[in-house]
N, C-alpha and C positions, 0 to 999 in steps of 0.2 A: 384571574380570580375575582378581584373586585368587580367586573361583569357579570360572574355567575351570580355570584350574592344580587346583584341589580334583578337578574331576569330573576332570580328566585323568588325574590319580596315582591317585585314588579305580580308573580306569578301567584303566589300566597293573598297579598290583596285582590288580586281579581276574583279568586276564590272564595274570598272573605265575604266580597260584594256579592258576588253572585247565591251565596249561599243567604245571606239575610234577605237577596230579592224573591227567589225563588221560594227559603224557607217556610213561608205562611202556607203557601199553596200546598207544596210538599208535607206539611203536617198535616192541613183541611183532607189532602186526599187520602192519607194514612188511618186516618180515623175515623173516614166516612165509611170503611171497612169494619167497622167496630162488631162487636158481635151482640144479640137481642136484647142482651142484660148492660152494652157498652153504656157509657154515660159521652159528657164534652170534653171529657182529661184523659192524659194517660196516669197509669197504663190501658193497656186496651185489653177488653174482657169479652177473647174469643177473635174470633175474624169470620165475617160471610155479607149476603149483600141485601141481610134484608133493609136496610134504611134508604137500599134505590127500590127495593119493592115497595115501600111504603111513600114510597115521595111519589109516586102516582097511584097511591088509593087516597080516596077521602081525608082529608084532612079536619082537624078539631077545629084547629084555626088555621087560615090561608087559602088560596087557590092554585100551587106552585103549577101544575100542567097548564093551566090557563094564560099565566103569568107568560109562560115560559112561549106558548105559542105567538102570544100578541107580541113580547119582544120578536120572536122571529118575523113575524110579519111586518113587522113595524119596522124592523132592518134590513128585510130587501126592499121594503116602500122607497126608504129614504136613499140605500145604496143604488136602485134605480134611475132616481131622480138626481140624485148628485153626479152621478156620471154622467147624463146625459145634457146637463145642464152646467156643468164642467168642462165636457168638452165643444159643446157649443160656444160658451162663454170663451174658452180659450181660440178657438177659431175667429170669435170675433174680432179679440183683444189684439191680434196679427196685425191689425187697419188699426190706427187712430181712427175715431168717429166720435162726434159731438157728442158731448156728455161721460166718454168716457173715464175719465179723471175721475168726477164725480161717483160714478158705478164705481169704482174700485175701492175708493176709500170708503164709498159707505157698505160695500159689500162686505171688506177688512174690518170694520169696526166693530161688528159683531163677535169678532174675537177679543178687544178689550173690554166689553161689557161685562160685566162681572153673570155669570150665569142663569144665579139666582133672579138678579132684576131681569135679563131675559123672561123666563119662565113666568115671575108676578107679573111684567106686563101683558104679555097675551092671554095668562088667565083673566087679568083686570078685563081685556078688551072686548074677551068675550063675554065676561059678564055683564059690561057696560054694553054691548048688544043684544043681550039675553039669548045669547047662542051658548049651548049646552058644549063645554068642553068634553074631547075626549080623547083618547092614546091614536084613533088616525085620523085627526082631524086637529087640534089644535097642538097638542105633542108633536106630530108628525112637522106641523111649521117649525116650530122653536127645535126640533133637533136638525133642521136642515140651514138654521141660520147656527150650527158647528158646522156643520158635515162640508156645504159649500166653500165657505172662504180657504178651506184647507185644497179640497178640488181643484179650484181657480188656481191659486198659486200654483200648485202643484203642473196644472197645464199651462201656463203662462213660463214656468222655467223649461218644459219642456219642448214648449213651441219658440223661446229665445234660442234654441240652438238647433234647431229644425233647417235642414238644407233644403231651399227654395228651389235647385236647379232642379231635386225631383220633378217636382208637380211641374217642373216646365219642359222636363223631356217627356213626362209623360203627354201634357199638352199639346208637344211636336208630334207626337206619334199619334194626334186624332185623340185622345182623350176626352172627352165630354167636365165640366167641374163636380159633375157626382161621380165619374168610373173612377177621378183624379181622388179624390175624398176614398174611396172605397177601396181601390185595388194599390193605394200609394201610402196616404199620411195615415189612416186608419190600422193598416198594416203593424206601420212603426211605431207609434206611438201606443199601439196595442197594450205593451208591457206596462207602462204609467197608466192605461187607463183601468187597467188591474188590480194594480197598486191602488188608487181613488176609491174602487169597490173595498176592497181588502180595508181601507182606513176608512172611509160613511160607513161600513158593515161594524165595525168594533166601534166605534164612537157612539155608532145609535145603538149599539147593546149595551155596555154599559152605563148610559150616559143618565144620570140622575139630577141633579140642578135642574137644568132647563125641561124633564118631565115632570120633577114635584108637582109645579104649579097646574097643569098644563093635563095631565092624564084622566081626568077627570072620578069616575070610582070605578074604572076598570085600574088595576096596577099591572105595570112592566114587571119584568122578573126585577132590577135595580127596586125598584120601590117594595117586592112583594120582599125580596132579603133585608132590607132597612127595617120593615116590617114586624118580619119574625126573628130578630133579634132581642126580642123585648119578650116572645112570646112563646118561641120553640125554645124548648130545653134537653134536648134528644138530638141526634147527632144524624137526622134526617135532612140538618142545613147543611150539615156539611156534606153530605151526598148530592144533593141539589148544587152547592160550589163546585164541587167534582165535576157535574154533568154541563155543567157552563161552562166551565174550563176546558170538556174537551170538546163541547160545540165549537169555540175560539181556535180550539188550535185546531181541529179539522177545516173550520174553514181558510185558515191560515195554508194550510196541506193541499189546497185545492188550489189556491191561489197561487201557490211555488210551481203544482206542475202544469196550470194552465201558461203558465209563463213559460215552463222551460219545452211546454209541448209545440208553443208559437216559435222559438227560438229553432226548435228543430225544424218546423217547415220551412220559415224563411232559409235556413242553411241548404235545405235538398231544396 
């Protein structure tokens, strides 16, 4: 008995949590539903979908299609490059080589910076060069000093447990260092380097601190929503959250079955 009651509360909290994490999202999409005359409360007056038809016509104030594209843009830029420079960086980290020590911590450190001063210094730097900041050009830096150090780690633990004997049968059998690269460690590590997309992809979409500074007078969606919260009063922001949210979890959906699709060739 006293076990049940355990898993019960054990069960009730989880609940509890789960519902105050989710609940914001859960109301923002309920009321992005509102109907012509809906307002930002309940109750809700009516249900239909015109405030997604209206989040891409002309707005009074904002640019939300605009917004919404150069974030995506902006988040395969960085999701590209932090993979790729992830798992190079992790290939290399295999070998001790001079200077390494050094690369790491200062590569790490960019995670205790507070983000904010991230963002003011490379806006400072480019103004102190009179180089014109912008969202893929100098934003594009400061969100890949996030996006990286998470990469790195991430293939640094996954290549501390990486079996060498592979690449060295594959070796025995005539292998070349690129078929070895290719048809071997790429294979397997495939799933974590999904996961790297999957995490540079949602870090550089939401990621606000280190754009403020940095985007220059194009805004990301993060900045065009900080935006119009001051200024929309219609429940067209919240159709706009809605449609971010499920940009996020579709890419999230892609990412589950690129995984489980790799998982199945390797098995046949």
């Amino acid at each position: 008995m006293p076990g049940k009651t355990a898993r019960f509360l054990l069960g009730a909290f989880f609940g509890l949590f789960t519902l105050f994490l989710y609940g914001p999202t859960i109301t923002i999409t309920v009321l992005s539903f509102q109907g012509p005359d809906g307002g930002l409360t309940f109750p809700m007056n009516g249900v239909s979908l015109t405030w997604f038809r209206r989040l891409f016509e002309q707005q009074a104030v904002g640019d939300f299609g605009g917004a919404v594209s150069r974030s995506l843009i902006l988040s395969a830029m960085v999701t590209i490059v932090t993979v790729v420079i992830s798992l190079a960086a992790g290939l290399a980290f295999r070998r001790r080589f001079r200077g390494s020590s050094v690369l790491f911590y200062l590569t790490v450190a960019s995670l205790i910076v507070p983000s904010l001063l991230v963002g003011l210094g490379i806006g400072l730097l480019y103004n102190l060069m009179g180089w014109e900041p912008a969202w893929y050009t100098s934003a594009f830096g400061a969100q890949l000093t996030w996006t990286l150090p998470f990469g790195l780690l991430i293939m640094l633990a996954v290549f501390n447990r990486f079996d060498k004997s592979w690449e060295e049968a594959g070796r025995d059998l005539g292998a070349t260092p690129w078929q070895g690269f290719w048809h071997i460690v790429l294979p397997i590590v495939a799933p974590s380097v999904i996961g790297i997309a999957l995490f540079g992809f949602t870090l550089s979409f939401d990621e606000f601190a280190r754009t403020l500074m940095t985007a220059g007078t194009d805004n990301t969606l993060p900045l065009e929503i900080m935006g119009m919260t001051t200024t929309v009063t219609t429940p067209v922001l919240y159709a706009l959250g809605t449609v971010s949210t499920g940009l996020s979890f579709l890419v999230i959906a892609l990412a589950i079955i690129g995984v489980r699709v790799m998982r199945k060739r390797r098995g046949a």
